[in-house]
TIVEXSE-836499 format. One line per 3 residues: number of its first residue (from 0); their letters; for each residue y, x, z negated of C-alpha. Coordinates in nm, 2 decimals. Example, Ala and Ser with C-alpha at 12.3 -4.5 7.8 and 13.67 -1.06 7.14 Angstrom:
2
0> AS> -0.45/1.23/-0.78 ~ -0.11/1.37/-0.71
This chain:
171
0> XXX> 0.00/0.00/0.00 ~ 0.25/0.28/-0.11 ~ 0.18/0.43/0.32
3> XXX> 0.30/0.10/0.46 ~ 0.58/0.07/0.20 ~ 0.71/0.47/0.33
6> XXX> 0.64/0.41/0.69 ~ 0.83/0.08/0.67 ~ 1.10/0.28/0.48
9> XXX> 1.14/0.57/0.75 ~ 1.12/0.34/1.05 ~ 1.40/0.15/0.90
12> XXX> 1.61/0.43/0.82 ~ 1.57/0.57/1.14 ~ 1.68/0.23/1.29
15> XXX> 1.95/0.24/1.08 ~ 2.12/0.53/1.18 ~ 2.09/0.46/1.53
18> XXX> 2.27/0.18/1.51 ~ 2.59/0.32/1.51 ~ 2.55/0.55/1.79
21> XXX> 2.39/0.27/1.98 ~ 2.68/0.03/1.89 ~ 2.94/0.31/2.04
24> XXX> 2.72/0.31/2.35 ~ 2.71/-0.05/2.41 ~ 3.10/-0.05/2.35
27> XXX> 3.13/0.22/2.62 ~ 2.91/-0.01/2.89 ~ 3.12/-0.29/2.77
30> XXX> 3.40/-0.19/2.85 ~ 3.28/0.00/3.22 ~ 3.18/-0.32/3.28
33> XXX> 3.46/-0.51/3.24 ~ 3.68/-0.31/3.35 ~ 3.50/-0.28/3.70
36> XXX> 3.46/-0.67/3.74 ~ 3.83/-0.69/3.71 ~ 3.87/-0.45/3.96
39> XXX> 3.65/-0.62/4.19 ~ 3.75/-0.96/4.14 ~ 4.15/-0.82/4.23
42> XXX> 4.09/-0.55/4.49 ~ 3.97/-0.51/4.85 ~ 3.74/-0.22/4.91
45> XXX> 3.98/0.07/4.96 ~ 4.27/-0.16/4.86 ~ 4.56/0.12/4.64
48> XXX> 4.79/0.03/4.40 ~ 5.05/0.27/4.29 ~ 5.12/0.28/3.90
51> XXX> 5.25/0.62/3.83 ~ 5.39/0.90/4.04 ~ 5.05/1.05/3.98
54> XXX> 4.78/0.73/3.93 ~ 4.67/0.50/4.13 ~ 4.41/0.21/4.06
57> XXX> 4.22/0.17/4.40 ~ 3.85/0.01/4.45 ~ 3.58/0.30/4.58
60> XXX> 3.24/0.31/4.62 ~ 3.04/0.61/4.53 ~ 2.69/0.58/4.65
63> XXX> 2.63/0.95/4.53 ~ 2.66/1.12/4.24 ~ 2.99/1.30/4.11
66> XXX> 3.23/1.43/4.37 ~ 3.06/1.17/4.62 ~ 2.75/1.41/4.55
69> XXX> 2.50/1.32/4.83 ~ 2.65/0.99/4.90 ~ 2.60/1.02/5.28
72> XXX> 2.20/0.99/5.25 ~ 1.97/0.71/5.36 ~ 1.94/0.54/5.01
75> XXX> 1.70/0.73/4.83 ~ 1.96/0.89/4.63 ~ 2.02/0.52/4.42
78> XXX> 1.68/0.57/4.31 ~ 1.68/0.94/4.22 ~ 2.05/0.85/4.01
81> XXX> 1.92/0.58/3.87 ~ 1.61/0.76/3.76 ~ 1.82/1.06/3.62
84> XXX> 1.99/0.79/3.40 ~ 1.68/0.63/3.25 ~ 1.54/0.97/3.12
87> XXX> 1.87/1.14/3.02 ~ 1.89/0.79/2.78 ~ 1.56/0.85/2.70
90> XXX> 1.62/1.18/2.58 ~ 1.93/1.09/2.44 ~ 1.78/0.82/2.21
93> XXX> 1.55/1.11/2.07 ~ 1.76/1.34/1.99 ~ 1.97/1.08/1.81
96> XXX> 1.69/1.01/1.63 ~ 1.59/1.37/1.55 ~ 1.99/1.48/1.51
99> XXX> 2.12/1.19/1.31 ~ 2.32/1.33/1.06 ~ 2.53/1.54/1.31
102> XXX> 2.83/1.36/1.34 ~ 2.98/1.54/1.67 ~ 2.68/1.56/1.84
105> XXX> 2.58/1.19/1.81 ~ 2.91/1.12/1.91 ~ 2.84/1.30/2.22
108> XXX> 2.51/1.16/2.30 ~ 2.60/0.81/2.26 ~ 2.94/0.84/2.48
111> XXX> 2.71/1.00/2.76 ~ 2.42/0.80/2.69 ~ 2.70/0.44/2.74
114> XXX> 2.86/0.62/3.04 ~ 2.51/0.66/3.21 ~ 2.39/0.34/3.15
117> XXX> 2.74/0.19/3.28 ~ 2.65/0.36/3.61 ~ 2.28/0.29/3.59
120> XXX> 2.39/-0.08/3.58 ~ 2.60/-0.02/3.88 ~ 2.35/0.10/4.07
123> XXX> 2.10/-0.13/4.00 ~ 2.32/-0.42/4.08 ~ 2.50/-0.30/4.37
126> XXX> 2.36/0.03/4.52 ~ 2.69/0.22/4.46 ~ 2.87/0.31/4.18
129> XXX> 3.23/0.12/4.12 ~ 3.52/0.38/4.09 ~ 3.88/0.22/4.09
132> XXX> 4.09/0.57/3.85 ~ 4.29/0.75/4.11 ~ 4.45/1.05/3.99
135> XXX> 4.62/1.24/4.20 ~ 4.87/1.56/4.17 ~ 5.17/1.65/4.43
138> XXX> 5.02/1.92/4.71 ~ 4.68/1.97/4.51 ~ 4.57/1.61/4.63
141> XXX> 4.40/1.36/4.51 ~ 4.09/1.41/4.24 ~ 3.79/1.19/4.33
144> XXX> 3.83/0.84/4.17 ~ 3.63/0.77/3.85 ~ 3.55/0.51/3.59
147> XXX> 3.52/0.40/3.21 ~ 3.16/0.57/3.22 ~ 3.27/0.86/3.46
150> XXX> 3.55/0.93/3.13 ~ 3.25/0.88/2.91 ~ 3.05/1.10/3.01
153> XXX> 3.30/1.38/3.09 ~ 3.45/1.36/2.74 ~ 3.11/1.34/2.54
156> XXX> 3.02/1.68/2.76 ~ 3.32/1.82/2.60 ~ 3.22/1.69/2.26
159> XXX> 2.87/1.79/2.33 ~ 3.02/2.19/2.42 ~ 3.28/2.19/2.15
162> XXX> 2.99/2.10/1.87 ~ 2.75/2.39/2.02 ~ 3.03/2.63/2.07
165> XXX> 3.18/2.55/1.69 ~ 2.79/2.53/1.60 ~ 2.72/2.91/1.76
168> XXX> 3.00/3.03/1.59 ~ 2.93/2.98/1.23 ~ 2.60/3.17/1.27
């Protein structure tokens, strides 16, 4: 009886402190989400509108990966993205598991693990990925358009870099 009571106790726990990191995750798809129905529902494809000297909001389809990465193939490259996404959430979810208590870290993880399953979604749905972000800077051009789970992902990276590199360094 005292097993069952202790296994139910860990697998509880380890629910538990998932749940946060799962809950900043599903606020990250929630908002990709949103945000790119509202695009779609007010833009054209390819339709620009200027809001800075420096931003636009325009609606893009990326059928690659970032920087339009293989986006001129024959389709099987919605697939191989979309498969990408399912096991880097996979592995995600176990090492939040494993690295719980790490506060940086799971913050990391769970802003990757929402921005991948924003664009998993995408591509599931539509084929393509929805970009509508449209920075763009004087003579250097314009930077390839991005979204809520595009920022997601690029700033738990640098979360995810900044926790090693601050990690490395107090060895």
């Amino acid at each position: 009886m005292a097993t069952k009571k202790s296994t139910f106790s860990a697998s509880s726990k380890a629910r538990s402190s998932l749940t946060p990191w799962l809950g900043i995750a599903a606020i990250v798809i929630l908002l990709d989400q949103i945000t790119k129905i509202t695009i779609e529902r007010l833009f054209v494809y390819g339709e620009e509108r200027v809001v800075t000297s420096f931003f636009n909001l325009v609606l893009a389809y990326n059928r690659g990966a970032a920087f339009s990465f293989l986006s001129n193939e024959s389709g099987w490259q919605r697939y191989f993205f979309t498969a990408i996404g399912v096991i880097a959430v996979v592995f995600i979810i176990t090492q939040l598991r494993k690295n719980a208590g790490q506060r940086m870290f799971c913050w990391a993880m769970a802003l990757i693990m929402g921005g991948a399953i924003g664009n998993v979604i995408d591509r599931l749905a539509y084929g393509h990925v929805i970009d509508f972000l449209d920075f763009h800077f004087g003579s250097l051009g314009h930077f390839p358009a991005f979204n809520i789970a595009d920022s997601a992902i690029f700033i738990g990276a640098v979360l995810f870099i900044y926790d090693e590199l601050r990690r490395v360094n107090k060895n």
